[in-house]
N, C-alpha and C positions, 0 to 999 in steps of 0.2 A: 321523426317528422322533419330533422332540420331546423328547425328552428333556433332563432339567434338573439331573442328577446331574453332581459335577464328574469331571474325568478325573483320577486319581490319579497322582502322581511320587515314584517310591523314590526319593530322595534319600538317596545313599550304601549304595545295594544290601540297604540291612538285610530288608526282605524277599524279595526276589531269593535272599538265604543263609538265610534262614530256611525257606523250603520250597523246599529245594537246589533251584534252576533249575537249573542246570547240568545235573545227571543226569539233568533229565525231557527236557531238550532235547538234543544232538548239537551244538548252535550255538545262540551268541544271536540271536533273531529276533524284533525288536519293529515293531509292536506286538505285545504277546501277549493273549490274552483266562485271564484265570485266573477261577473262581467258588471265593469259599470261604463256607462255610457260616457260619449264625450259630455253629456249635459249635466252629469253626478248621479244617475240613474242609475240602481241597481235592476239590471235587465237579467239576469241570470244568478241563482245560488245554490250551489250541489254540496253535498258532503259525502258522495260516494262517486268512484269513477264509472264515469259515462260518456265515454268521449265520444258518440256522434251525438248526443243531447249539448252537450257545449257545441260544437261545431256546428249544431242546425242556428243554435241561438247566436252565437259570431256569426253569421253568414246572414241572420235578420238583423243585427245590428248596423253590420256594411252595408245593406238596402236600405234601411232605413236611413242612414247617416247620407245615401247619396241621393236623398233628395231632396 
C-alpha cells in the first residue's frame, strides 16, 4: 500500500490499560488494528484482518475530522 507511517510498540502495556484491552477482547490477539481519534476516541477496534472495514472506518474519520 506504500505507506510510510511507523508501526507503533506499547512498550510496557501503558496503552493496552489505558483503553482496557482486555474487556474489548476475550483474549489477547495481536496484531490488533485500534483507530483513535484526534479527540482520544476509540472509533475503531478489530482483532482480526479486515482491511476494507479499517479503511471504510479511516475514511469516516477524515469526514468527520473535516468538519
Amino acid at each position: 500500500m506504500g505507506l510510510t507511517y511507523p508501526v507503533l510498540y506499547d512498550e510496557g502495556a501503558v496503552v493496552y490499560e489505558d483503553y482496557n484491552q482486555q474487556a474489548a477482547f476475550n483474549a489477547t490477539v495481536f496484531p490488533q488494528q485500534w483507530l483513535i481519534g484526534a479527540d482520544g476516541v476509540v472509533r475503531y477496534v478489530n482483532n482480526a484482518y479486515e482491511p476494507d472495514a479499517l479503511i471504510a472506518a479511516i475514511e469516516e474519520a477524515l469526514e468527520d475530522a473535516g468538519r
